[in-house]
Legacy VTK file of the C-alpha trace (Angstrom):
# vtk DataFile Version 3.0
C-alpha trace
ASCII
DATASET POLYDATA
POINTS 359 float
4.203 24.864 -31.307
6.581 26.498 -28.679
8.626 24.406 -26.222
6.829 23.498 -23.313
3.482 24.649 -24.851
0.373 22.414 -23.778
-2.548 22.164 -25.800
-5.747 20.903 -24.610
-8.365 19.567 -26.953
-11.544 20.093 -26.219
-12.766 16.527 -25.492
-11.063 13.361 -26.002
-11.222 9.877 -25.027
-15.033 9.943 -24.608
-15.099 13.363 -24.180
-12.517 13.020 -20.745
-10.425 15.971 -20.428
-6.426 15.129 -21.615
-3.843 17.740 -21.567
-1.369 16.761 -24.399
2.296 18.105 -23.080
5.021 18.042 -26.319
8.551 19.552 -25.860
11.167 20.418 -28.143
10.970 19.235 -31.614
7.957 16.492 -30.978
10.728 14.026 -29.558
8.972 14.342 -26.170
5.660 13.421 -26.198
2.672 12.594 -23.099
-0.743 12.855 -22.241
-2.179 13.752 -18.967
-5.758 12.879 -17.987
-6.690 16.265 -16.161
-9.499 14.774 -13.845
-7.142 12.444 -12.633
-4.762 15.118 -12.053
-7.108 16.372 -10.155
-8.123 14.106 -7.860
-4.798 13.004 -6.941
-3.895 16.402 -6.277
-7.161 16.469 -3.495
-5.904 13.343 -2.055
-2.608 14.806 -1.831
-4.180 17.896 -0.422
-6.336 15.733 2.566
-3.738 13.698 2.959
-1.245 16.648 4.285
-4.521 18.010 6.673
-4.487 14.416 8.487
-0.782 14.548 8.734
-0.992 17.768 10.121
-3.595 16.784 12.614
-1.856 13.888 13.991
0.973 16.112 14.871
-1.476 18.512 16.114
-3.037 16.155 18.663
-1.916 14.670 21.701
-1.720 15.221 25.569
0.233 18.473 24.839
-1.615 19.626 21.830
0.345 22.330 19.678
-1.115 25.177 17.488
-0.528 24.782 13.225
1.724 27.479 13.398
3.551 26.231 16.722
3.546 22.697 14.668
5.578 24.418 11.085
7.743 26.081 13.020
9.110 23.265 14.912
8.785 21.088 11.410
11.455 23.587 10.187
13.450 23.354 13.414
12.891 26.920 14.563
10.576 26.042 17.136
10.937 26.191 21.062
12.825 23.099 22.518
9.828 21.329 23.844
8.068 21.377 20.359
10.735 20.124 18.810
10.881 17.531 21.404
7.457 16.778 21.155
7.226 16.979 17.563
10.086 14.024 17.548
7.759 11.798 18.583
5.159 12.510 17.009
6.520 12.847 13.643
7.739 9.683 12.462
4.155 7.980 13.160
2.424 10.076 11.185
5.305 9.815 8.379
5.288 6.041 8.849
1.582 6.549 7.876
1.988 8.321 4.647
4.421 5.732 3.764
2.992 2.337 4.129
-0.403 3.775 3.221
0.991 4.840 -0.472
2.797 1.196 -0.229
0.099 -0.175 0.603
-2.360 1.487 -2.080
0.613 0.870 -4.564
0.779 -2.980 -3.871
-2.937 -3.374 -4.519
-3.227 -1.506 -7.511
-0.145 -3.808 -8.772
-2.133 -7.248 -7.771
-5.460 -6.280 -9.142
-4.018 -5.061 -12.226
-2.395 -8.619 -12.864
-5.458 -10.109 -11.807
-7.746 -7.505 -13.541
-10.014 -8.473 -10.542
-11.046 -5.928 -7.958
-10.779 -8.561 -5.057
-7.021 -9.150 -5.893
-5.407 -7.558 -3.365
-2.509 -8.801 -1.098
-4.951 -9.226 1.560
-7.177 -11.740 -0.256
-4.640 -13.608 -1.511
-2.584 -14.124 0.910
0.418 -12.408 0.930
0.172 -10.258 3.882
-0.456 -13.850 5.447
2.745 -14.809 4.879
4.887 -11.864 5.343
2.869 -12.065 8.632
4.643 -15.574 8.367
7.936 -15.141 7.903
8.320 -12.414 10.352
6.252 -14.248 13.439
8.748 -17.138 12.769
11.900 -14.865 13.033
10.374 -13.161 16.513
9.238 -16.547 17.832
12.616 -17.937 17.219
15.045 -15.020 18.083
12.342 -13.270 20.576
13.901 -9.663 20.757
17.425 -10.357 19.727
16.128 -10.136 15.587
15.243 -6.443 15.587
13.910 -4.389 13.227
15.999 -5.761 10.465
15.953 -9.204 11.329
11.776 -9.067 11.526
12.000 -6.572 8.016
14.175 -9.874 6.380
11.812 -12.256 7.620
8.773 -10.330 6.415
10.112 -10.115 3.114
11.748 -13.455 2.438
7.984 -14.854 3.869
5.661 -12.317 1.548
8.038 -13.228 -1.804
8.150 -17.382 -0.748
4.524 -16.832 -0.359
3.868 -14.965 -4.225
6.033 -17.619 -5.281
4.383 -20.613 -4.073
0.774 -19.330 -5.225
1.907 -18.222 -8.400
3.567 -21.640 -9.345
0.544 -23.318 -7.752
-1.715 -21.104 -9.871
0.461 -21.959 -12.909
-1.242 -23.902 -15.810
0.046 -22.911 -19.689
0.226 -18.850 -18.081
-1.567 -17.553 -14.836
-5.292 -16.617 -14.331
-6.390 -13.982 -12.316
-8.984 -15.786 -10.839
-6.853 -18.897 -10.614
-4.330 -17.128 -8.266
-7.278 -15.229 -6.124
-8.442 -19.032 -5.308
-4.826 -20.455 -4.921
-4.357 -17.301 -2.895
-7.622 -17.832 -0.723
-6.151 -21.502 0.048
-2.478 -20.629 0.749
-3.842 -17.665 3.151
-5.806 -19.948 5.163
-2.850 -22.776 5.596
-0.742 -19.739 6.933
-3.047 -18.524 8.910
-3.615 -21.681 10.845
0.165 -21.919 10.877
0.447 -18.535 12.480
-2.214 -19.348 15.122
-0.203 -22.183 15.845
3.331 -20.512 16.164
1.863 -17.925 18.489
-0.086 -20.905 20.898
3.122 -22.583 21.325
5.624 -19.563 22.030
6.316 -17.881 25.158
3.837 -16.095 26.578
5.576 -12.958 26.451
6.870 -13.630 22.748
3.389 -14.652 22.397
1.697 -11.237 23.419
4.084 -9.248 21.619
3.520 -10.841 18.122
-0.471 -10.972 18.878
-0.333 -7.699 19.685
2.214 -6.470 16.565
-0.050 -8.877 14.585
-2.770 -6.524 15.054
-1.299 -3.954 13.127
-0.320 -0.962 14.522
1.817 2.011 14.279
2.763 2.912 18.098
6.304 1.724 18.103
8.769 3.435 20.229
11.432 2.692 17.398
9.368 4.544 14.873
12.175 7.281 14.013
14.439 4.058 13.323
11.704 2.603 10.700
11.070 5.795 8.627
14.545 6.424 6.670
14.645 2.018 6.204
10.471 2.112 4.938
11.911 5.381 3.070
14.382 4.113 1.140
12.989 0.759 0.066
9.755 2.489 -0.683
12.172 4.740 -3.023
13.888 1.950 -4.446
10.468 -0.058 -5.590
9.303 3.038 -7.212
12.636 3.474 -8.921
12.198 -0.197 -10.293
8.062 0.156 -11.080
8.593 3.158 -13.156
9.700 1.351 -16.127
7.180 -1.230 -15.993
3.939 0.864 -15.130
3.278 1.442 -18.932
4.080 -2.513 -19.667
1.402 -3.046 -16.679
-0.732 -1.014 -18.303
-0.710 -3.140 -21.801
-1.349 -6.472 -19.787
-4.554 -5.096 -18.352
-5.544 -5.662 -22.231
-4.787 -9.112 -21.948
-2.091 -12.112 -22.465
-2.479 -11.477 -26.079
-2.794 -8.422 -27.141
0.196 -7.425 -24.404
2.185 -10.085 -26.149
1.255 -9.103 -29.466
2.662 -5.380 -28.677
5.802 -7.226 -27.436
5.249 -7.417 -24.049
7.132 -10.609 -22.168
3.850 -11.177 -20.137
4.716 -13.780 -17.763
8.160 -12.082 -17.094
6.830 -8.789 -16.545
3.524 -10.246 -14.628
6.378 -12.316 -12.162
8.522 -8.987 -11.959
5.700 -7.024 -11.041
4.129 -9.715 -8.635
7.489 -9.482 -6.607
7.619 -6.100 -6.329
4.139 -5.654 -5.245
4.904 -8.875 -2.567
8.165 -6.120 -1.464
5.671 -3.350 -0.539
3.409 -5.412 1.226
6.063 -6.607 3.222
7.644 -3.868 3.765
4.268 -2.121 5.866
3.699 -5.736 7.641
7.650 -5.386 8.908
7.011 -1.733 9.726
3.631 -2.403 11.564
2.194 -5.541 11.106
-0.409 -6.765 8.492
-2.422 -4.149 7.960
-5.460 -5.356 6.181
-7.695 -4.015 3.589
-5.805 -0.456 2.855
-4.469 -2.309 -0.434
-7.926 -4.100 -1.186
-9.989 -0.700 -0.943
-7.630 1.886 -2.266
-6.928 1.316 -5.868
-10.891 0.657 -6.228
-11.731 4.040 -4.316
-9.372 6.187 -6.840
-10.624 4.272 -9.222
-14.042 5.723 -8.805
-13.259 8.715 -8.299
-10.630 9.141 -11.239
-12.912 7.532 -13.690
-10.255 5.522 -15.346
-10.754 2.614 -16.794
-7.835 0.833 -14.929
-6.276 0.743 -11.890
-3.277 3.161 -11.418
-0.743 3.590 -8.622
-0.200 6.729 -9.072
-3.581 7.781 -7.512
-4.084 4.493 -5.518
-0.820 5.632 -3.533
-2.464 8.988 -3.141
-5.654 7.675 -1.701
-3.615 4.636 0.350
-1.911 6.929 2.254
-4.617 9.382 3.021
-6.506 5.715 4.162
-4.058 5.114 6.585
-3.258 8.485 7.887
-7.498 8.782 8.412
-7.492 5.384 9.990
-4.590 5.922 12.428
-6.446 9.475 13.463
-9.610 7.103 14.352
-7.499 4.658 16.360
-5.688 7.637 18.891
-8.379 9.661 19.460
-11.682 8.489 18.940
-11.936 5.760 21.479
-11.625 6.177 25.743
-8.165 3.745 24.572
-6.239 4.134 21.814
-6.421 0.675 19.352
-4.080 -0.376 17.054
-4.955 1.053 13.287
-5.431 -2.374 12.138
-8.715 -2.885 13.876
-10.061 0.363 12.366
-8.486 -0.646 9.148
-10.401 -4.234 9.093
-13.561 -2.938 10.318
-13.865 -0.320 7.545
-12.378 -2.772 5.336
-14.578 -5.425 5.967
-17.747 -3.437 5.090
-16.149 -2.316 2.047
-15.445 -5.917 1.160
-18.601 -6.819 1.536
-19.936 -3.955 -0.391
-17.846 -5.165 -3.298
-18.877 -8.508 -3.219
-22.260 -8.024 -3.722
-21.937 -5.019 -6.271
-19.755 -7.827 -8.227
-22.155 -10.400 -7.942
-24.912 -7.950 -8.850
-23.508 -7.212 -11.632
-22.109 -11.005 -12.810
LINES 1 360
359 0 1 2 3 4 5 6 7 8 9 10 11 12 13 14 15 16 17 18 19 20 21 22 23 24 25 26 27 28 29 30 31 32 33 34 35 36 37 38 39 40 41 42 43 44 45 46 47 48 49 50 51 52 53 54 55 56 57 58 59 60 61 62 63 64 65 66 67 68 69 70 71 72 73 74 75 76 77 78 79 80 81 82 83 84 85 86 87 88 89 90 91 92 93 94 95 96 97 98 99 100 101 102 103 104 105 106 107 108 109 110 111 112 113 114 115 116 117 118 119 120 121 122 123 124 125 126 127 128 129 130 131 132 133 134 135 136 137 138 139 140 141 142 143 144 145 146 147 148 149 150 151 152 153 154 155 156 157 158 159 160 161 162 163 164 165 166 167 168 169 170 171 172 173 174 175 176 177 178 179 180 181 182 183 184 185 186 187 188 189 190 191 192 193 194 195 196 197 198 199 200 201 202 203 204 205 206 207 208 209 210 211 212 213 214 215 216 217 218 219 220 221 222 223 224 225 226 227 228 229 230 231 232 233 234 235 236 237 238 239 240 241 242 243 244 245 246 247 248 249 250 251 252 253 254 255 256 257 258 259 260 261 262 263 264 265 266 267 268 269 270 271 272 273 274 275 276 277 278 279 280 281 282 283 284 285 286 287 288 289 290 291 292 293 294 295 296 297 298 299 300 301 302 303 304 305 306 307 308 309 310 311 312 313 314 315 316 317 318 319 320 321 322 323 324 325 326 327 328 329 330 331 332 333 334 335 336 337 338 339 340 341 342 343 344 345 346 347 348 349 350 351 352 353 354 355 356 357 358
């Protein structure tokens, strides 16, 4: 076979389509399932229309051409202007949506349950947590940075606490959804709390950040931070997607293929706790985006797993959809958490009763 030649078999793996790609002399060997492909490439594809939209839209609304133009910085001063503001919001959305979609995909894979999600088990809660108790204690003075730090150390304490509390000779899935459920509620009540007792403007700030939202003056500040993290997970998930992949087989069989399952299950948990609270530092917590998105490409990939690569895809196009519903569809624009949680929610309850159905 020549270098770089693909050959695609007719039907394989139940008659799904796989291009096989070798290079070389054999030494470089993959498989690529087209119809996934495919659908990631749509997602991709819808994903770039809403992005485009949101910078089309606005008071002073600007033509596609007017918008490319200025997105190469060859456009007329007051697009460019214009399209600085407008810009890092609908980056910001690309970003924490793929995060997002990325994080949930990681969670339900451990927890080969479809209602694992940072969401249900809590660790949005806490990154919610952590960062509410760094803006309650140093108001304004924390920052971006100082609210990022406290989102994070709050989402990984969180994982942490649930997954030892969940711990009993290795970790269930559906022992750390029901330690999750628990944790999420304590926090939440502890949230409620720290929010009744702070200053009232402290106190209106957080509730209102708490809602989840991307309208942030400091937006163009967030993106290269949410950037590079983002970049930096995905650096450290690469190696371990194919070790993720094994465990969805099971303790044993992962094990028995030399996979260190409670290592790589604690290393993954982490890093899927870092993504989470990453978007609730960026915007707040931002509900459901990770629950529904890794299910949704799911579907429509046909796998038989969860995989971030197209749970990304269809996170961010989530987000990006959802933030376009908050601006413009109401008299007032809302934060993109309460569109978020109310198409979330009737997904949620969609799921439970297709898995009870079918249990």
């Amino acid at each position: 076979m020549n270098d770089g030649e693909i050959k695609r078999p007719a039907a394989v793996d139940f008659g799904r389509p796989v291009a096989v790609l070798r290079a070389g002399t054999g030494r470089l060997s993959g498989r690529v399932d087209v119809r996934v492909v495919a659908v990631v490439a749509v997602l991709l594809a819808l994903t770039f229309v809403a992005f485009v939209v949101a910078l089309v839209l606005g008071d002073y609304q600007m033509p596609v051409d007017r918008v490319l133009t200025a997105l190469f910085g060859t456009g007329t001063p007051r697009d460019e202007f214009v399209m600085g503001r407008r810009l890092p919001r609908a980056l910001l959305a690309v970003l924490l949506g793929a995060a997002l979609g990325i994080s949930g995909a990681i969670i339900q894979s451990l927890t080969r349950n479809p209602l694992g999600s940072p969401d249900v088990i809590g660790f949005n809660t806490g990154a919610y947590t952590g960062a509410l108790l760094v803006i309650v204690v140093f108001g304004g003075s924390a920052g971006y940075l100082g609210t990022s730090a406290g989102s994070l150390i709050g989402g990984i304490a969180t994982a942490l606490i649930v997954y030892l509390l969940a711990y009993k000779q290795g970790v269930q899935g559906f022992r750390l959804i029901v330690v999750g459920i628990g944790v999420s509620a304590m926090l939440a009540s502890l949230n409620t709390w720290l929010i009744l007792t702070a200053d009232l403007d402290v106190a209106m700030a957080a509730a209102a950040w708490g809602a989840g939202t991307l309208q942030d003056p400091q937006n163009d500040l967030k993106v290269p931070i949410v950037a590079l993290v983002f970049a930096l997970v995905l650096v450290l998930l690469v190696p371990l997607s194919v070790r993720m992949k094994v465990m969805e087989m099971g303790d044993d069989a992962a094990t028995a293929l030399g996979v260190r399952t409670e290592r790589t299950r604690l290393i993954l948990l982490v890093l899927g706790v870092s993504l989470t609270a990453l978007a609730t530092a960026a915007a707040g917590p931002i509900a459901f985006v990770a629950l529904a998105a890794p299910q949704l490409a799911k579907r429509l990939a046909g796998s038989a797993g969860v995989s971030m690569l197209p749970a990304a895809a269809m996170g961010a196009l989530l987000l990006s959809a959802s933030d376009l519903v908050a601006q413009w569809t109401f008299s007032t624009p809302l934060p993109v958490g309460v569109v978020t949680v109310s198409v979330g929610g009737l997904y949620l309850v969609w799921l439970i009763a297709r898995e009870t159905k079918k249990n």
